[in-house]
N, C-alpha and C positions, 0 to 999 in steps of 0.2 A: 605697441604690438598690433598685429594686423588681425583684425578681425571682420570675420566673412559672413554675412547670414541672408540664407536662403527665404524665400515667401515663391509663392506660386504654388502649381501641382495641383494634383489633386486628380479625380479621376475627372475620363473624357472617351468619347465613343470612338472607337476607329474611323478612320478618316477625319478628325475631329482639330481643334487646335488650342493649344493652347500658351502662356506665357510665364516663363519664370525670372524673377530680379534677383539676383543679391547686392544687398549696400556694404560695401567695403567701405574700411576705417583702417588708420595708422599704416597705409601700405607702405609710404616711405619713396624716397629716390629710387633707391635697388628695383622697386616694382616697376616689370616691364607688361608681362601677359601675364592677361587674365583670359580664365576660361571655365568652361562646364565640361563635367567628366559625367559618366554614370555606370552604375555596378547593381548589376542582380546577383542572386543571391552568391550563387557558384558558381560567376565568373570575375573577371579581373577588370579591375576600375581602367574603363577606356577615354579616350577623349573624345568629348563632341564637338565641339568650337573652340576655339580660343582664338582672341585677338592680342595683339599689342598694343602699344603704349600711341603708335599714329595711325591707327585704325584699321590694321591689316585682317581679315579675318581671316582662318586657318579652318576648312571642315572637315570631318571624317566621311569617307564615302558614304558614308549611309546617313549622313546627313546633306550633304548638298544637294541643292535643289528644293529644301524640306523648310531649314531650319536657318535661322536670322539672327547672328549672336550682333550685340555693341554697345557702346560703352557710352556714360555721359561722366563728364568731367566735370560736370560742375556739382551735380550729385551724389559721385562716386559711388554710379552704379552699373551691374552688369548685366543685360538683360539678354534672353533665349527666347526667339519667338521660334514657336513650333506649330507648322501646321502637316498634311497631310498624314497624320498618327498612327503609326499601326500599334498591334501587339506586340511585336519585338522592341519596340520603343518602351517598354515599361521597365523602369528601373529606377533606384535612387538618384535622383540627379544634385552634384556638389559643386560648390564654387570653389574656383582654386587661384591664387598667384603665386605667382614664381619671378624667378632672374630675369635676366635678359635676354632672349633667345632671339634668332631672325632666320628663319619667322619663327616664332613661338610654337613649340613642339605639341602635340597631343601627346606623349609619355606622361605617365604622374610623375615621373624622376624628378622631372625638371621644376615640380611645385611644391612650394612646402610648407604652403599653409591653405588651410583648407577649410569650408562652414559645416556645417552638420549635416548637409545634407534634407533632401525633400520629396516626397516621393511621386513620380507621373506612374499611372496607370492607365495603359488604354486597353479598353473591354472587345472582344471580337463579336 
């Protein structure tokens, strides 16, 4: 079974930086992208990054430029570097894998397994 679990977070000043991993386990063939999504409270889990399985990364506008997803293969890990931070960046941020996409989508549709989630806060 595939299991995802978040470490990092935590709070951080605006314009600040900071980094989150997840270690995946059991992802299997099937797994192609991996990614970070993030949801506050009353809105809808978006995507931030996601990469594929040969390194492709995938940003959301409001993160390019910012933020530095990538994978290590031999750890099977995901990692989020984030700098330039504002307050709109504060939300729970989750790991996620999915199928096979090209490129790998930012939709949550396409993932369907997910870690618990972790929460970035940046202070104004």
């Amino acid at each position: 079974e595939v299991e995802l679990v978040e470490s990092g977070g935590g709070s951080v000043e605006s314009g600040g930086s900071s980094r989150l991993s997840c270690d995946a386990s059991g992802l299997g063939y099937l797994t192609y992208c991996l990614g970070w999504f993030r949801q506050d409270p009353d809105q809808e889990r978006v995507g931030v990054a996601v990469i594929g399985r040969q390194g492709t990364p995938i940003y959301a506008d409001s993160a390019k430029g910012r933020f530095t997803i990538s994978r290590d293969y031999v750890k099977n890990t995901i990692v989020l570097e984030m700098t330039g931070l504002k307050p709109e960046d504060t939300a729970k941020y989750y790991c996620a894998a999915g199928r096979f996409q090209r490129p790998c989508g930012l939709e949550q549709n396409g993932y369907a397994s997910w870690g618990q989630g972790t929460q970035v806060t940046v202070s104004s």
